[in-house]
Every structure is written in C-alpha cells, then in structure tokens.
Steps between C-alpha positions, in 0.01 A plus 500: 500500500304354840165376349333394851447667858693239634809558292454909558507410858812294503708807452473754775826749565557757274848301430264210439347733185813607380708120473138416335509794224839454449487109438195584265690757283775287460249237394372700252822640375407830548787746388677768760652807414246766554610591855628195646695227324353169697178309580546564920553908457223508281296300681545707844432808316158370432416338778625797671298761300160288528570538866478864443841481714865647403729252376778555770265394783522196314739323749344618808146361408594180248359221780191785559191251413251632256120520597270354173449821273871564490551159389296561218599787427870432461380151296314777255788698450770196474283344269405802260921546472515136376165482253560806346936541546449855593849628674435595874555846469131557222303286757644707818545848292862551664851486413785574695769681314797663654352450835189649415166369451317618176130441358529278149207316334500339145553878316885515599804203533553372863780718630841284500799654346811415708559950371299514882828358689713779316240767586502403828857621546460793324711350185817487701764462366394706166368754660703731677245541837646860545304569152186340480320548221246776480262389203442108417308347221312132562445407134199254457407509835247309558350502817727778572731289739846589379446888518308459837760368609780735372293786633511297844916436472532848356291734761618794297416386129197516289409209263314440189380190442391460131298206356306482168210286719205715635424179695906484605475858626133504663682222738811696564273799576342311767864391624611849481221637738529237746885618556418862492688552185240745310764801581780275356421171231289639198410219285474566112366308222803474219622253280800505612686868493216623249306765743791601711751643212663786666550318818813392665627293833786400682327122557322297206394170640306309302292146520444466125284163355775304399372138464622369164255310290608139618463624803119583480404258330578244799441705798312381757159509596508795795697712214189444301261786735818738487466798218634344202628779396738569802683188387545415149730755311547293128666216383839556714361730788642811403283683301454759778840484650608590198358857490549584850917398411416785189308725638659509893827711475257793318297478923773480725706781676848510526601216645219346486415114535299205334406221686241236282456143540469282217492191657582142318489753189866576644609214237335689258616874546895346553437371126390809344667764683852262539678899494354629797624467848201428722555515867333198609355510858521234756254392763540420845127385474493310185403671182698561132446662202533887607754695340658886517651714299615830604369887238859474385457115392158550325666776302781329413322224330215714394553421130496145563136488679363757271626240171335168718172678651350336238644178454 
C-alpha cells in the first residue's frame, strides 16, 4: 500500500480509491466470492463503507475528492483486507442476501447461496403462489439469512431456523430482530432434525456444509476466518446431506418440498444416489449445486438413503 504522504496524496476521488484497492487486490491475489466476485466491486464496497456512505451513491460521488482523514481511513481498511485476506463482508459486518442487508462477523459463513434468487420469486415455478407455504424450516441456518428471508417472501409463514452452533444462532438472533421477525423466525439449536421430532413443513430449505475433503484442504485464505464447521461435511461432502435425504420425508407435509444445495459435491451425490431423480435448479444469476425433490420423491427412495446415510 502508499508508504509516503506524497503517494497518499496522489490519489484524491473516491474513484481514485477504488481503481487503487482494486489494482492492489488483484496484486495480491486476493480471492472473491464472499459477496462480490471481482477486485473493482470489492474494492467500491470498501472504499464506500470507510466513507460511511451507501454503495449506490457510488456513481454520483466517484470524482468527489477526499479531505486527509478519509484517505487514511479507506488506506486502513484496503490494507487490513489485503494483510490479513479477511472477505469484505467480516471487516464491514454486512451481507446482502436476497436484497437484504444482514449483520455477519467471523461466527457464521458470508451469506451467498444462489437459493436467495429462487426465494426472491417466491420459488416460482414449484410453488404454486395460490398456496404458499404456511410453515418453513431453514436447516443450518447460520446467520439466519435463508429463513429471514422466506419469512420476508412468505408474509404469511413462520420459520424455524435450526443450527447446532450457539455462535451460528446468537448471529441469526441479531438478524432476526433487526427485521422484526421475533413474532415469526425462532431459531433452535439441533443437530440437524434432533430437537424438532414431531415437527413438520411444507418448505425444507437447507444450506448444509458440503465441502468435500479436497476441497478444504485447498481453500483459500478468506475461507480460513469462516466457521469450519459450516463447510466441511467428510471426505465426499455429504455426510450431512445424507441425513437430511433420510430423515426429510418423516418433516414435510403433504406435498411438501426440499430444496438443499450441495454445491461441487453435486459430482458426488450423482455417484452415490445414481437412482434418484434430483431436480436440478438453474440460475439466472450464476450458482449450481442445489437440488429438489418433492415428499413423494424422498419416500420413494427412502430405503435407499436410509441403506447410504452412513456410507
């Protein structure tokens, strides 16, 4: 980064800061994916944040000039992402997700599941929007993101959003009262359906770990302050997808839906579960991996996922 006044003092528009950051990040070969996917966006959302200004004002102010404390503020912040490869979202403590902003800090995964697009339109088209569904379940949680945002799509549902984290569900608890979702999201520590056996739902969408072992073992660095254990799931990534594909048909109404992403581990379920006819969904804003299968379908093959929940 700038190392003398006179360097800090050739830059001076807020665009200035953010072609800076970005050529920095890509000189350090920082990685994207926690909420933007490039060196620019992630750039702009610092610069932008150290500004204490939102990011869509971004255009109207980019040739604004900064006075000297800004500058060195926004060098602080640029600087502490590239010493210390923290994703954007811990060092500004928000995510956007589904349109909405939610609090995250190193206790929970950076919301990013392309599952937000398809929430967004209210599941269309396997959801008839004449029935909504009435009671959802967000398995593993998190920072409570998914079932916020069901409860936001769904005005007429309530949610529960399980994790087995304390630390996973003290975050989504914060999330859930700045929505003004106490009425309707109730988080619940469970490994997986363990503390809510007698429950049922029309929706089960679930954000499982799924990271297979090769997978972990070469992550990069900003993955390294995320909650290890809301990514690795065993050798092949499925050691929690398979119970929830057991133990889902038991939780769902009548006509009831699972929606779960899985990720790259798609290679991996395919191989062991080459029977099963996963619906596959597509993404108009880039994203794979997420699979659903209807009450009927779970039940159909439930003697095949109750033989491989252990394999």
């Amino acid at each position: 980064m700038l190392n003398t006044l006179s360097e800090q003092q050739q830059l001076n528009t807020v665009a200035d800061f953010v072609r800076y950051g970005a050529s920095q990040f890509n000189q350090a070969q920082l990685y994207f994916g926690h909420g933007t996917d490039n060196a620019w966006d992630e750039a702009k959302v610092l610069v932008m944040f150290a500004l204490a200004l939102p990011e869509n004002l971004f255009e109207k102010i980019s040739q604004c000039c900064l006075v000297d404390h800004e500058k060195t503020n926004v060098l602080s912040l640029l600087n502490t992402r590239i010493e210390q490869a923290l994703p954007a979202a811990y060092l500004t403590n928000v995510a956007n997700f589904a349109q909405l902003p939610f609090y995250v800090d190193e206790r929970v995964l950076v919301p990013r599941s392309p599952i937000g697009e398809y929430i967004e339109k209210s599941f269309e088209p396997y959801i008839a929007q004449e029935k909504p569904p009435k009671r959802i379940l967000d398995l593993c949680t998190g920072s409570g993101c998914i079932a916020i945002a069901c409860a936001h799509y769904f005005p007429e549902a309530e949610v529960d959003a399980l994790d087995l984290s304390i630390d996973a569900l003290n975050v989504a608890q914060i999330n859930i009262e700045n929505h003004g979702m106490l009425e309707r999201v109730f988080p619940i520590q469970s490994d997986v359906f363990s503390e809510i056996a007698t429950q049922s739902y029309d929706l089960i969408v679930t954000n499982p770990p799924y990271v297979d072992q090769e997978d972990v073992d070469s992550l990069p660095n900003e993955f390294l302050h995320e909650p290890e254990m809301g990514l690795g799931s065993g050798h092949d990534g499925l050691d929690i997808t398979r119970k929830i594909l057991a133990q889902s048909a038991t939780h769902l109404n009548e006509n009831g839906i699972l929606i779960c992403e899985v990720g790259n581990s798609q290679v991996h379920i395919e191989s062991v579960y080459p029977e099963v006819p996963f619906t596959w969904l597509t993404f108009e804003r880039g994203g794979h991996g997420v699979f659903l299968l209807t009450k009927a379908q779970l039940e159909q093959h439930q003697i095949i996922f109750d033989q491989r929940v252990n394999a």
